[in-house]
VEXVOVEX-460802 format. One record per residue (C-alpha): residue number from 1; residue in one letter; x negated, y negated, z. Coordinates in nm, 3 decimals. Layout:
// residues N
  rofi  pake        u        v        w
   NUM     a        X        Y        Z
...
//
This chain:
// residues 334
  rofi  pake        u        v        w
     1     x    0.000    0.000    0.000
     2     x   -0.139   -0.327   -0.097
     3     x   -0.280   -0.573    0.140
     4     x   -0.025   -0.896    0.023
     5     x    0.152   -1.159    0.277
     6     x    0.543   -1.114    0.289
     7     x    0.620   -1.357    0.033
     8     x    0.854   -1.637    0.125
     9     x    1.269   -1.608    0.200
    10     x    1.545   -1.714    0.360
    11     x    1.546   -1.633    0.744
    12     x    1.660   -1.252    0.745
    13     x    1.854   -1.097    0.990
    14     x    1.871   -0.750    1.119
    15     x    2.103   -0.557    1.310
    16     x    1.905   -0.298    1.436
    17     x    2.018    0.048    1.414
    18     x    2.109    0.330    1.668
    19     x    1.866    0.613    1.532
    20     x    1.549    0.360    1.555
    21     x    1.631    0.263    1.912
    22     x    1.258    0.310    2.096
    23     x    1.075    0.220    1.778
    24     x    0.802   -0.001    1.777
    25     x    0.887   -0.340    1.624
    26     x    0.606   -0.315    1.342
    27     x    0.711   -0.004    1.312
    28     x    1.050   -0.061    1.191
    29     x    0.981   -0.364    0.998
    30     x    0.767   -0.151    0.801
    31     x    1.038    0.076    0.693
    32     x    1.247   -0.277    0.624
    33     x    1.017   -0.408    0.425
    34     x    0.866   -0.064    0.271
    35     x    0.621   -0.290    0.021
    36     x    0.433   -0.447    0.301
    37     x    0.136   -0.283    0.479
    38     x    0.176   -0.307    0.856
    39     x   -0.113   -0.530    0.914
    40     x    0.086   -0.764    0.694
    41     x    0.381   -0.759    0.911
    42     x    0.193   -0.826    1.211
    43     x    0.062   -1.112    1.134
    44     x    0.398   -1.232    1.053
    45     x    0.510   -1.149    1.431
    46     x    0.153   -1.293    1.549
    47     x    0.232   -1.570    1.366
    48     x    0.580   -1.648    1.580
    49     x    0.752   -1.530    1.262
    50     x    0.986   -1.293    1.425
    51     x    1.230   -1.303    1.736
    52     x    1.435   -1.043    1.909
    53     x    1.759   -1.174    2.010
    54     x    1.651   -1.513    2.035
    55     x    1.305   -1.452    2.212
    56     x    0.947   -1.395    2.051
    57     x    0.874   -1.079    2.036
    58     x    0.544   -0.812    2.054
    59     x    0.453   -0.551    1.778
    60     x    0.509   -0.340    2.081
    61     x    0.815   -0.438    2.185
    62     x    1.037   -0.117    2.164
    63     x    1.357   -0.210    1.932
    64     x    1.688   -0.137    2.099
    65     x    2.032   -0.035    1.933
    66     x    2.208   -0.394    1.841
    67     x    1.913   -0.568    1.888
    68     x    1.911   -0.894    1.684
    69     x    1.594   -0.949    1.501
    70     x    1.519   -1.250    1.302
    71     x    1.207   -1.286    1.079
    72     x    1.079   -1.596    0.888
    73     x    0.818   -1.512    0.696
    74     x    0.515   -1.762    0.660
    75     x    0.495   -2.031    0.347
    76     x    0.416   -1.890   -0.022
    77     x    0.035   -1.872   -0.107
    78     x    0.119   -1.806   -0.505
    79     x    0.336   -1.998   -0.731
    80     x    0.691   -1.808   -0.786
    81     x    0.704   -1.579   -1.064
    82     x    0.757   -1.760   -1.386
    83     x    0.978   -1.621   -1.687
    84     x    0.764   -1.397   -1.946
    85     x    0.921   -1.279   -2.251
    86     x    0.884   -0.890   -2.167
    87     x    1.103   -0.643   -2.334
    88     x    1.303   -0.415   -2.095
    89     x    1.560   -0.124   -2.181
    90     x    1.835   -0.188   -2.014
    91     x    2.062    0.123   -1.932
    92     x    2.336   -0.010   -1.771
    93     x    2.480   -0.346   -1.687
    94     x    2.800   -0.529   -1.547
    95     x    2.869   -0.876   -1.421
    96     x    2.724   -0.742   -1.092
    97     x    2.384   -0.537   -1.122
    98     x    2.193   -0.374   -1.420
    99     x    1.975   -0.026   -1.456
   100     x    1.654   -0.099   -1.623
   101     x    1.391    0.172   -1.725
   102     x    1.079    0.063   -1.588
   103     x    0.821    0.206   -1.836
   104     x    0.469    0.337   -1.641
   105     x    0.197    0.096   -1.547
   106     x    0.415   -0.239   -1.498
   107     x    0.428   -0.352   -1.104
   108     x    0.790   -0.354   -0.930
   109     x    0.756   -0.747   -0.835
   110     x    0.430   -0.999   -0.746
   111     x    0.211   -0.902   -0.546
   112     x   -0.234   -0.942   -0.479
   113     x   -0.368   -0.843   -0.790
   114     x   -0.060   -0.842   -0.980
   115     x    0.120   -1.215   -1.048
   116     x    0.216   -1.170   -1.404
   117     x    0.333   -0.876   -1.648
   118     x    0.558   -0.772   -1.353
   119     x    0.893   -0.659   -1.361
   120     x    1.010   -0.932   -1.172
   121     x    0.828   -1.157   -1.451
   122     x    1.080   -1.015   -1.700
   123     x    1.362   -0.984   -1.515
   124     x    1.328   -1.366   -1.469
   125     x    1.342   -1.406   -1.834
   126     x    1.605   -1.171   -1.934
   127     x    1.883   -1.247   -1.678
   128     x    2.038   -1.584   -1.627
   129     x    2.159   -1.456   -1.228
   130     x    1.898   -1.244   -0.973
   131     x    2.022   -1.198   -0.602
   132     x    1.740   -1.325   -0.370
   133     x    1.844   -1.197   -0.065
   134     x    1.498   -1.024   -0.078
   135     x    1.306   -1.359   -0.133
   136     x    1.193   -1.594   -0.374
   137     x    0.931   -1.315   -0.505
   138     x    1.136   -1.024   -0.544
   139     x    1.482   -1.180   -0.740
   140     x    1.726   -0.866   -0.776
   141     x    1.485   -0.588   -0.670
   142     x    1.715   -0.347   -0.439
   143     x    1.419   -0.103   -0.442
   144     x    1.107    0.003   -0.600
   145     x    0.891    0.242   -0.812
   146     x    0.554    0.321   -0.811
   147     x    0.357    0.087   -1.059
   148     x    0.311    0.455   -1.289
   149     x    0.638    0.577   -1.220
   150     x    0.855    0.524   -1.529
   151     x    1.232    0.524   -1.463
   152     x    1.570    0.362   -1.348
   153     x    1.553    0.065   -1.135
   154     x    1.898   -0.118   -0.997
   155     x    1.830   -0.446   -1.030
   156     x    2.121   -0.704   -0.816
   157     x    2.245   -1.018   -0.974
   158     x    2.395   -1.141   -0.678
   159     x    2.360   -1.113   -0.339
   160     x    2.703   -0.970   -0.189
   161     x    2.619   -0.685   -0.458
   162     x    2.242   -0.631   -0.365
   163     x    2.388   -0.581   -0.019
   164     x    2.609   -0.325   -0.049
   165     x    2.371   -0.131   -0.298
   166     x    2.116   -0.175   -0.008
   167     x    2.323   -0.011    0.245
   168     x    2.410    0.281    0.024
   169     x    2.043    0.339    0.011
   170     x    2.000    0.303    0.380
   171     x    2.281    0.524    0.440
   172     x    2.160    0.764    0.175
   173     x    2.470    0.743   -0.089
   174     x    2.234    0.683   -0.397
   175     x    2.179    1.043   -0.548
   176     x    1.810    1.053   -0.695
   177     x    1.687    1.260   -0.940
   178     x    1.310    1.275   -1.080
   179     x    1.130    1.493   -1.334
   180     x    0.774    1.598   -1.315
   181     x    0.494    1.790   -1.490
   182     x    0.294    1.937   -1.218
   183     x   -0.051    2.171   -1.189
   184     x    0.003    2.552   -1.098
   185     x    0.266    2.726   -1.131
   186     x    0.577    2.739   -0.848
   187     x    0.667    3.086   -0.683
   188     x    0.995    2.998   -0.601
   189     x    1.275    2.837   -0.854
   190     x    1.379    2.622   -0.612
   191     x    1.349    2.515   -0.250
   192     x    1.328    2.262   -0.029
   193     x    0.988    2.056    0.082
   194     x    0.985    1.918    0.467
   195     x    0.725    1.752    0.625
   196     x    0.645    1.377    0.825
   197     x    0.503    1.139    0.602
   198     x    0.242    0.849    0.751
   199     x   -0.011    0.650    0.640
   200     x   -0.338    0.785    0.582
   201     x   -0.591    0.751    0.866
   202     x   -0.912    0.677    0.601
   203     x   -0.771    0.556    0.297
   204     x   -0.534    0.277    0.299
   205     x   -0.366    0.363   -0.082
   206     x   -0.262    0.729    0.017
   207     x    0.005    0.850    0.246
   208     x   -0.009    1.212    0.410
   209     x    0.170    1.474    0.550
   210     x    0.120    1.487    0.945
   211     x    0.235    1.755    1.248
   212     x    0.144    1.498    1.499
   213     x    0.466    1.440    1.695
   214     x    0.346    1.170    1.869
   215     x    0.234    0.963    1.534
   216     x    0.476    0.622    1.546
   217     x    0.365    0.549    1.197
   218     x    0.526    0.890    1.069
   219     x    0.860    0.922    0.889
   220     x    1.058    1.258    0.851
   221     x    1.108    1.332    0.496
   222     x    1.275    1.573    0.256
   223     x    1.249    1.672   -0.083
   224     x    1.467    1.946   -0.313
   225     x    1.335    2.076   -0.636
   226     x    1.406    2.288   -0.882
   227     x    1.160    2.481   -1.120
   228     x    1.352    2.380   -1.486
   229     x    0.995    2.574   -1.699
   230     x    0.714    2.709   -1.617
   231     x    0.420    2.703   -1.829
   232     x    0.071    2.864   -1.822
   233     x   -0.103    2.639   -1.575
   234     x    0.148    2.430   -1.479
   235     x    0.542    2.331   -1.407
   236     x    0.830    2.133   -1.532
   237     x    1.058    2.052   -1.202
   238     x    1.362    1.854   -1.155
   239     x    1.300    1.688   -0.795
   240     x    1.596    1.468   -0.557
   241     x    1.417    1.302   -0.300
   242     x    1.653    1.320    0.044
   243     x    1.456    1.045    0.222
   244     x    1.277    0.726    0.030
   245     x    0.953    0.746    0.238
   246     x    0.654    0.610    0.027
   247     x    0.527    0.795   -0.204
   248     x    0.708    1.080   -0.110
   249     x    0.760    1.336   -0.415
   250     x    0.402    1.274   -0.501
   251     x    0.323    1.345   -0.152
   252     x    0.523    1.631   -0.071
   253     x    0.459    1.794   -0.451
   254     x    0.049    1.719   -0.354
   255     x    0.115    1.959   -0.016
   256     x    0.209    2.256   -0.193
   257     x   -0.045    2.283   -0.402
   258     x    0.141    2.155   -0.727
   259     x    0.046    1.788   -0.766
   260     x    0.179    1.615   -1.035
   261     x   -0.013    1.602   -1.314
   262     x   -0.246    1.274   -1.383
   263     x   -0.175    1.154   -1.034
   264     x   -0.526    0.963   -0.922
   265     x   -0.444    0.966   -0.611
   266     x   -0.334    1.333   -0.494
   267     x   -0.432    1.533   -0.773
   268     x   -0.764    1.355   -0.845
   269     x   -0.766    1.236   -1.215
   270     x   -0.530    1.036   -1.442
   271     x   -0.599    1.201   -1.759
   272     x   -0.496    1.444   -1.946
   273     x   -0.615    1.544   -2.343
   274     x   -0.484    1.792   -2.563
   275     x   -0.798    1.958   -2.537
   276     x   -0.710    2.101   -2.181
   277     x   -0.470    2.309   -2.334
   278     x   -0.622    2.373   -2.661
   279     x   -0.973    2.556   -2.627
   280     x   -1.282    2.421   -2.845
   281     x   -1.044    2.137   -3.006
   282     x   -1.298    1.864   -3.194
   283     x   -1.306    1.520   -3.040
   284     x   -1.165    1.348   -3.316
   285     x   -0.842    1.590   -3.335
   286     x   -0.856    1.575   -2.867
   287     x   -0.516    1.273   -2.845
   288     x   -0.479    1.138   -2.488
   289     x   -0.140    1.288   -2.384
   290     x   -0.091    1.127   -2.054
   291     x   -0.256    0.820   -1.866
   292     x   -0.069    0.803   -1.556
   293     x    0.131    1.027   -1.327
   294     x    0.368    1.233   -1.487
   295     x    0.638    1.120   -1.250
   296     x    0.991    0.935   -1.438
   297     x    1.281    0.851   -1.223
   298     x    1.567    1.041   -1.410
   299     x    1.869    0.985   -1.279
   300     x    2.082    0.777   -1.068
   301     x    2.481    0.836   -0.910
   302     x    2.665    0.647   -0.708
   303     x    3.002    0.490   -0.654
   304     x    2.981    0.133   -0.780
   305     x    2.960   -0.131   -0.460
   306     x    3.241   -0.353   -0.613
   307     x    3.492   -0.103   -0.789
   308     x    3.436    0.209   -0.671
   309     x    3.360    0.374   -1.020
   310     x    3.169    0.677   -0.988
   311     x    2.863    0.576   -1.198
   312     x    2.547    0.816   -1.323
   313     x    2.321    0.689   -1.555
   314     x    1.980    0.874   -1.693
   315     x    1.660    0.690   -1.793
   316     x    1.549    0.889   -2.135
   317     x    1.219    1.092   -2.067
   318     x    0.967    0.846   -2.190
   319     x    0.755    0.917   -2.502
   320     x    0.406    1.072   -2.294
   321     x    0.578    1.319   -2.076
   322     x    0.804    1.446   -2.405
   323     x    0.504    1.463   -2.579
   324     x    0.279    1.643   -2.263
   325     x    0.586    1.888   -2.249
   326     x    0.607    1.955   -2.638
   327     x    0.254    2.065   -2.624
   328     x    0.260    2.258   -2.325
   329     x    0.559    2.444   -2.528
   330     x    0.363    2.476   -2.820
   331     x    0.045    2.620   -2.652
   332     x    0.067    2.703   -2.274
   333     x    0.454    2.895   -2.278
   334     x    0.482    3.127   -2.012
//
């Protein structure tokens, strides 16, 4: 998770919940916030940027149910995102939100490093309304994908509407679905994948799988998937997140031993030639297949915030995983 400031927003308020009662403050603001790196959010409540029913408050302090919590995050350091003339394919849109398909390597919204090209950049460009009830830097972002995860995005064009889609994530009503190309082949057709997700205790970037009861930073998690082929070498799976924990498919696919494939950061490389799959192939006839994680946010269902309408709309599979799978098909079938 990146080391940024929480950018600039209207004073947000937060009734706390009953499950998180005996939570650290951080803790929880962390999970509120899932973008921002925990250091970042303290210095916000060092900074006298967040109260607890009226009163500053510790990182410490232990959050209680109905607690009132107030945060103010500090001045912008960076200009707000400016308009930029990016295409987007837009899968679904009403007067009140719209599905985009994020392609692979374009950032969620602003962030260190990452001020332009952003999703947010083009969002700004391509719709005339964004809800900002998650600040100034992140117009109509309801939640997020990996920079290299390709896939459908709801984006919130006002702010009664971002709220209720918020709360249907919180309270787990937004059905997920992801595809994946992993390594190694899976045993089992389909099953489900448990285990506490925290931070990483060396590198800041990864999250990890932890026993460690006793480990505030760590978040239960759950993952289903489904084997839909199997290849020589490797595995086409269907997976629906149950939790939204950072990270988490890549994560939980990492711990069994079936990373996905081209995933830097828990599979170790984010290549991948037609020569791995073709023996003695010349250099010139070798085409890069994939240059990211092969990781695409498939499929989204819920009922619709303001009418009800049962909606489920599919991001197409984007052009380098159909090609990675046509020639796994061609030479690696089981």
């Amino acid at each position: 998770m990146s080391e940024v400031e929480i950018p600039a927003r209207a004073e947000v308020e937060i009734q706390a919940k009953i499950r998180v009662e005996g939570a650290r403050l951080d803790l929880y603001l962390v999970a509120q916030f899932p973008d921002f790196s925990r250091s970042a959010v303290q210095k916000v409540i060092e900074g006298g940027g967040v109260t607890v029913n009226g009163k500053t408050a510790k990182a410490s302090y232990k959050v209680r149910h109905d607690d009132l919590i107030r945060v103010t995050p500090p001045a912008p350091t960076h200009p707000l995102p400016v308009p930029e003339d990016i295409p987007l394919d837009i899968v679904y849109e009403d007067e009140f939100f719209a599905i985009v398909n994020k392609p692979a390597n374009m950032v969620v919204h602003p962030a260190k490093g990452h001020w332009s090209g952003t999703l947010v950049n083009a969002l700004r460009f391509h719709f005339a309304s964004l809800s900002e009830a998650a600040g100034e830097y992140r117009p109509g972002i309801v939640h997020r994908l990996d920079r290299d995860t390709s896939g459908a995005i709801i984006i919130a064009k006002e702010e009664k509407t971002h709220r209720e889609l918020a709360m249907l994530f919180e309270e787990r009503k937004v059905f997920k679905e992801y595809l994946a190309i992993t390594t190694g082949v899976f045993d089992r057709d389909s099953d489900y994948i448990e285990g506490r997700i925290a931070h990483h205790p060396l590198d800041r970037v990864k999250m990890t799988i932890t026993a460690d009861e006793d480990d505030e930073d760590a978040r239960d998690a759950c993952s289903y998937y489904e084997v839909i082929e199997r290849f020589k070498g490797f595995t086409f799976v269907r997976v629906q997140p149950k939790t939204g924990r950072t990270h988490q498919i890549r994560v939980h696919l990492a711990s069994v031993g079936h990373p996905v494939l081209a995933d830097k950061v828990y599979g170790g490389r984010d290549k991948f030639h037609l020569a791995e799959l073709v023996n003695g192939l010349p250099e010139d006839q070798n085409p890069l297949l994939l240059s990211r994680q092969a990781l695409h946010a498939f499929r989204l269902r819920f009922r619709h915030p303001r009418t009800g309408q049962l909606l489920e709309i599919t991001a197409p599979i984007p052009a380098d995983i159909q090609q990675t799978l046509d020639a796994l098909r061609q030479h690696r079938k089981g």
